[in-house]
C-alpha positions as CSV (number, residue, x, y, z in Angstrom):
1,X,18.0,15.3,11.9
2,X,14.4,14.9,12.4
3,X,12.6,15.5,15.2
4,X,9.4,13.9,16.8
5,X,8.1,14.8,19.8
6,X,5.1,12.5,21.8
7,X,3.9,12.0,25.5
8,X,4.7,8.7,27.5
9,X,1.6,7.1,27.5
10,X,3.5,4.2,30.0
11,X,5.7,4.3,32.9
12,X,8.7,1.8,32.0
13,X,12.5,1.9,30.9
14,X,13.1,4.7,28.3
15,X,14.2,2.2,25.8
16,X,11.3,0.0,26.2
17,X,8.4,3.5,25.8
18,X,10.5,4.3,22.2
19,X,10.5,0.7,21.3
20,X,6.6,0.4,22.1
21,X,6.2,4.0,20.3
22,X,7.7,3.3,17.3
23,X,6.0,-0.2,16.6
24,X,2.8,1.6,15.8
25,X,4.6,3.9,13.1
26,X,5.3,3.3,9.8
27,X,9.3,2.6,10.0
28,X,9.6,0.8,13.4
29,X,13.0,0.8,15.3
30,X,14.7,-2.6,17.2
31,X,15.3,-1.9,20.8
32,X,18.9,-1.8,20.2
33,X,18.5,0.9,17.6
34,X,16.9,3.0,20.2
35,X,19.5,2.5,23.3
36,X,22.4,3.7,20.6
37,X,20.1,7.0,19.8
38,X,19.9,7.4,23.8
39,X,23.7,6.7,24.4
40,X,24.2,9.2,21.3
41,X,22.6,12.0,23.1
42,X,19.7,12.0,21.0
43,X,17.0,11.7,23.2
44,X,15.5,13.5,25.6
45,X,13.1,13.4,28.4
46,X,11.3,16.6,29.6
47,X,14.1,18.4,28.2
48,X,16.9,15.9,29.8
49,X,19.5,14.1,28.6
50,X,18.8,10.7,29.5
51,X,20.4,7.1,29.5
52,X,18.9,4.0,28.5
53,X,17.9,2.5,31.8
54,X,16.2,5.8,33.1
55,X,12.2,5.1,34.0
56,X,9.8,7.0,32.2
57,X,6.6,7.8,33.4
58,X,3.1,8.4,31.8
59,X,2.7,11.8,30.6
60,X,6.5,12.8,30.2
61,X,7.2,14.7,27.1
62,X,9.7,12.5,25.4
63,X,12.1,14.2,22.2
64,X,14.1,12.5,19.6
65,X,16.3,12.9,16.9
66,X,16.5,10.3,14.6
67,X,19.1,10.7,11.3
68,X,17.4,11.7,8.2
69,X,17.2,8.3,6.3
70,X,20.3,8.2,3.0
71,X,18.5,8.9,-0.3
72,X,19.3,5.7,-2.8
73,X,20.5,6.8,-6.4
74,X,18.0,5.5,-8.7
75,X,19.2,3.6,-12.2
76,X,17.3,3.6,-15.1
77,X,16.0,0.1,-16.3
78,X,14.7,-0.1,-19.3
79,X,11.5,-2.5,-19.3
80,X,8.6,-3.5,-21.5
81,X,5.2,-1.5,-19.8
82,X,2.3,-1.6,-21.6
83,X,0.7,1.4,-22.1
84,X,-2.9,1.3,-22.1
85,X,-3.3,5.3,-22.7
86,X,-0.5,8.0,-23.1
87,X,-0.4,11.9,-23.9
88,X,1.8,14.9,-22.7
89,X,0.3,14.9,-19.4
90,X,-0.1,11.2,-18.2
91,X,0.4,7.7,-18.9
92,X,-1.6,4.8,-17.7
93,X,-0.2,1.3,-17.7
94,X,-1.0,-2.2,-17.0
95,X,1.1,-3.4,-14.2
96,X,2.0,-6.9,-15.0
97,X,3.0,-9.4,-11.5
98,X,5.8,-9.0,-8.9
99,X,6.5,-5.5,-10.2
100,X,6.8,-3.4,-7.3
101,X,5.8,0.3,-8.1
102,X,8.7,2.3,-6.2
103,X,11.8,1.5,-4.3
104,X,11.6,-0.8,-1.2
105,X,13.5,-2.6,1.2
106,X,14.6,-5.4,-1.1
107,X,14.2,-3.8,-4.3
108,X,15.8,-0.6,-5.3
109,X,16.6,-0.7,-9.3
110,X,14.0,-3.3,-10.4
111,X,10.7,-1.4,-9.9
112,X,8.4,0.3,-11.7
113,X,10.3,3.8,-11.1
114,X,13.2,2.7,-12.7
115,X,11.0,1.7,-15.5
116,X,10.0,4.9,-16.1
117,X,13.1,6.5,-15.6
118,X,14.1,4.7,-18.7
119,X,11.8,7.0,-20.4
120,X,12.4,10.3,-22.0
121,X,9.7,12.0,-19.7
122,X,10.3,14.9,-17.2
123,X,7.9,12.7,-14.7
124,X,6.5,14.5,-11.4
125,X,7.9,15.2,-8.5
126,X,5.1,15.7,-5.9
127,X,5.9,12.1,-4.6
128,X,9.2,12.8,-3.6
129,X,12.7,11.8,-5.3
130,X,12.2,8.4,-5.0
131,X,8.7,8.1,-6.4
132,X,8.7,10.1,-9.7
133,X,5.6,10.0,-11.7
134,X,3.4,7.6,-8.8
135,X,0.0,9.4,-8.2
136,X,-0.8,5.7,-6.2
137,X,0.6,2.5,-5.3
138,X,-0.8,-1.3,-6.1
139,X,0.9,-3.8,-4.2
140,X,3.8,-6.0,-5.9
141,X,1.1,-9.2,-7.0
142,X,-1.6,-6.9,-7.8
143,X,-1.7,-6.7,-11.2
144,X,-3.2,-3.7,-13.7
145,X,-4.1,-0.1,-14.2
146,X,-2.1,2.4,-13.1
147,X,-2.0,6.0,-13.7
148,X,1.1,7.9,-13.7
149,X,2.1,12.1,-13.8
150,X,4.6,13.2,-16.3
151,X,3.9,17.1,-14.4
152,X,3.1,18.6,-10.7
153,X,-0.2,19.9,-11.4
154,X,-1.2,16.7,-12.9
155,X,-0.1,14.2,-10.4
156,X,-1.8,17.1,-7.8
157,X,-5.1,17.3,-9.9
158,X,-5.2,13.3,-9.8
159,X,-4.4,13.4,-5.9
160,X,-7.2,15.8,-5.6
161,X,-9.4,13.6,-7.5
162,X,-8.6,10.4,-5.4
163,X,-9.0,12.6,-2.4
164,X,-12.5,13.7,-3.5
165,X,-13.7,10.3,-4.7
166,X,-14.3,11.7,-8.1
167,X,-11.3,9.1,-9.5
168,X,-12.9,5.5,-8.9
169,X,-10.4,2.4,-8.6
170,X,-12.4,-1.3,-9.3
171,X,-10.7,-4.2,-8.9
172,X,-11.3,-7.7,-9.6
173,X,-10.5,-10.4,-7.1
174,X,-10.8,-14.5,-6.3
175,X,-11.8,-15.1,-2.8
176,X,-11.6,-18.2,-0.3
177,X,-15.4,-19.2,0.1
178,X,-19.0,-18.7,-1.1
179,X,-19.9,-14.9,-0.3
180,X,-23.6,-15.1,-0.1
181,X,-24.6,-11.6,-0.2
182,X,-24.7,-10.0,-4.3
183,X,-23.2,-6.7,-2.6
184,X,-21.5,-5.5,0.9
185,X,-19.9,-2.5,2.3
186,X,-17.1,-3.1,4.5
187,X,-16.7,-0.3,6.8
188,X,-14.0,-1.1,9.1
189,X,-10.9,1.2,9.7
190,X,-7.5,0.0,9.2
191,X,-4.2,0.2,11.1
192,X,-0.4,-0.9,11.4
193,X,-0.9,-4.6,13.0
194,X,0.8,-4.0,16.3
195,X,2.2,-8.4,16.6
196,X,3.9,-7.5,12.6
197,X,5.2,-4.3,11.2
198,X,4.7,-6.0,7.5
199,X,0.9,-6.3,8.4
200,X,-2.5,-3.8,8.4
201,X,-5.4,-4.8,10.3
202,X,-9.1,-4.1,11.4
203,X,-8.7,-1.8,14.7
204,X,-9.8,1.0,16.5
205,X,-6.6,2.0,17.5
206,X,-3.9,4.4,15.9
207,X,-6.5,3.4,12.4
208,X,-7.8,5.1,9.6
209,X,-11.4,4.8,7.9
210,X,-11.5,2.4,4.9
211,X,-14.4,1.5,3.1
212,X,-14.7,-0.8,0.4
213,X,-17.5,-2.3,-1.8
214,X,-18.2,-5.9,-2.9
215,X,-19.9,-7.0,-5.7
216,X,-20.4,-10.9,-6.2
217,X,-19.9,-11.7,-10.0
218,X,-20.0,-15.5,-9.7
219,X,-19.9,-18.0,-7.1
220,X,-18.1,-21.9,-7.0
221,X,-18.3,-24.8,-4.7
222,X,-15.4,-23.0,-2.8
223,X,-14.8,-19.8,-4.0
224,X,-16.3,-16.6,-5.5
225,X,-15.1,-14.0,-8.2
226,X,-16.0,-10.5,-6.9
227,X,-15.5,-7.0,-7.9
228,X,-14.3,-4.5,-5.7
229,X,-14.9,-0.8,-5.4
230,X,-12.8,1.3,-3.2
231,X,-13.7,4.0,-1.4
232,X,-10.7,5.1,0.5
233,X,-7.3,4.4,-0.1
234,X,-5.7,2.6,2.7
235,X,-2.3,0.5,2.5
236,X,-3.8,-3.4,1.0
237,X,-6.9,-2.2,2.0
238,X,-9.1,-4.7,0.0
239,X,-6.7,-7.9,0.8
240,X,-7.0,-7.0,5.2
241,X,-11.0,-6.4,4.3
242,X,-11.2,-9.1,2.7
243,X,-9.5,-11.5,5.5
244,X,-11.6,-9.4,8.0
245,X,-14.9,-11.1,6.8
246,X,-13.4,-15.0,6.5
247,X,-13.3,-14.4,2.9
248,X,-9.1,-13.8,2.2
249,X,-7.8,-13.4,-1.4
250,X,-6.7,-16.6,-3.2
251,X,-3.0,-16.6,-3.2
252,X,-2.4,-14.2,-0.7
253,X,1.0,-14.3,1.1
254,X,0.5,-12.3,3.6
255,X,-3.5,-12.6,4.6
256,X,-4.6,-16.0,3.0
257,X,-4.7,-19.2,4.2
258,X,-1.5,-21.3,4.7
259,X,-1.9,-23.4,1.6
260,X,-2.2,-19.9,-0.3
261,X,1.9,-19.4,0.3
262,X,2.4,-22.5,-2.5
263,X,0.3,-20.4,-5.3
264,X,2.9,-19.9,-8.1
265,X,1.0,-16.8,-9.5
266,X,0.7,-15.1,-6.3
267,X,-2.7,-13.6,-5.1
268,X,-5.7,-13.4,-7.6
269,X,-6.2,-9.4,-7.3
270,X,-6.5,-7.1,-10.5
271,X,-7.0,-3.5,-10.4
272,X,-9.0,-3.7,-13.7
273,X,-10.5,-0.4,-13.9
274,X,-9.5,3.1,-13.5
275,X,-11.9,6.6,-14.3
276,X,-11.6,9.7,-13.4
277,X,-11.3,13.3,-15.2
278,X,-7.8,14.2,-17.6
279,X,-7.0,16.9,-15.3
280,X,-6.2,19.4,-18.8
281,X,-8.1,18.0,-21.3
282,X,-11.8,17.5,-18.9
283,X,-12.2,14.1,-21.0
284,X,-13.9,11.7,-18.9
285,X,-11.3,9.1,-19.2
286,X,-12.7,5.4,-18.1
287,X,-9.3,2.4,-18.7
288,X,-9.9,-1.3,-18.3
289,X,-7.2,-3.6,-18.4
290,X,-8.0,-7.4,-19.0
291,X,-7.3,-9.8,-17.2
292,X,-4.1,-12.0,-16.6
293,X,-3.6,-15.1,-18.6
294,X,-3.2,-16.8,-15.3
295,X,-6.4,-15.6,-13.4
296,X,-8.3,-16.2,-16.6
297,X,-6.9,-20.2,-17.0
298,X,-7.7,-20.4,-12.8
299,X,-11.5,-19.2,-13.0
300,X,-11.7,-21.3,-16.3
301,X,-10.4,-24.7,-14.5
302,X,-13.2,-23.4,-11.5
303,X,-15.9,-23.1,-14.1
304,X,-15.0,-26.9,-15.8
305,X,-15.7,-28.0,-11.9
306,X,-19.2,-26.6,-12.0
């Protein structure tokens, strides 16, 4: 079991302060979920056994036990990757579209992870079980680099490096809208969306700082081709950023427009460029990956327009 302890920050039915808790954490719980952990025993309220209608009050010390989640066997699926740069230590790939990186709700054997599993590579295990090998994420329609650990000390050196700034991420990206600045800094921290789990958004509450950095490349009647820079690593930190300033990824399903949910190629976003330092080798290590046949053909049909 694990167990999380926090303080009532509310005074309502116990049910309702876990439900309201639990929808600001990563892996939110119906209310239904929560009154069969209460009629189980499982939670407590300043040390009490309680039942589901019992009123909480602000500053109670609530406790519960939630079930330690059931750890999916992964199956090997063998899959063309291309391989921009390989040795012992580390491979970097080009992640082609819809590929999600590691097992999700929805996908558990038809990810990146069992990609690599396909490999004969003893990849690392700093992620966690289900996430062998993954240093960092790019969402499912974000195409490109990717780095990716075949040891601990590696994948820990790379974290490091991320951590520390000294590993730069640059991305590539085909916004809604003229952007009339040449550069920006967006400096606006970002948190679970409180109305939709599935969601990150600008707030001040329960956030965390993201920064990113906009560079105009070139600008059409209705749209402009920018690179990004990252700066912090938040969870679709450029796509919320991006929406946050009017100026949402083209194709987007979850932050563009409404007309962006008919785009056949999903959302225009390419992490083209990955450098950093090989962690054993000290080689200053800088990987582009072009871009997709379908982004290029889209800003090609923009620049026939004038």
């Amino acid at each position: 079991m694990a167990k999380i302890t926090f303080t009532a920050s509310t005074t309502n039915r116990i049910d309702k302060i876990l439900t309201d808790y639990f929808k600001t954490q990563p892996t939110p719980f119906s209310r239904t979920k929560m009154q069969e952990l209460i009629t189980a025993g499982q939670v407590q309220v300043n040390d009490q056994v309680v039942r589901a209608n019992s009123l909480g009050k602000i500053g109670d010390k609530i406790i519960i036990e939630l079930p330690e989640p059931k750890v999916s066997v992964l199956t090997p699926m063998a899959m063309l990757l291309t391989i921009l740069y390989e040795n012992e230590y580390l491979m970097v790939i080009d992640k082609p579209n819809n590929l999600v990186v590691h097992p999700a709700p929805g996908h558990q054997n038809d990810t990146l992870v069992s990609a690599l599993l396909a490999h004969d590579v003893d990849w690392s295990t700093v992620s966690g079980e289900q996430r062998p090998g993954i240093v960092h994420r790019i969402d499912r329609q974000t195409t490109g680099v990717l780095v990716i650990a075949k040891n601990d000390v590696v994948h820990q050196q790379l974290q490091e490096q991320i951590q520390t700034k000294q590993l730069q991420r640059r991305y590539l990206a085909l916004v809604h809208g003229q952007i009339t600045e040449k550069r920006a800094k967006i400096d606006a921290p970002i948190g679970r969306d409180p109305n939709n789990r599935k969601k990150m958004t600008v707030t001040a509450k329960n956030s965390k700082k993201a920064v990113t950095n906009i560079l105009v490349i070139e600008r059409f009647n209705d749209y402009t081709y920018i690179e990004c820079e990252l700066e912090t690593g938040r969870t679709h930190q450029i796509r919320v950023h991006l929406k946050y300033i009017n100026h949402p990824i083209v194709g987007d399903p979850l932050y563009g427009i409404s007309a962006d949910k008919k785009e056949s190629f999903g959302q225009y976003l390419h992490a083209y460029q990955l450098t950093f330092v090989h962690p054993i080798t000290k080689q200053f290590l800088t990987i582009t990956a072009t871009l997709p046949q379908e982004f290029e053909q889209r800003l090609a049909i923009l620049r026939a327009k004038g």
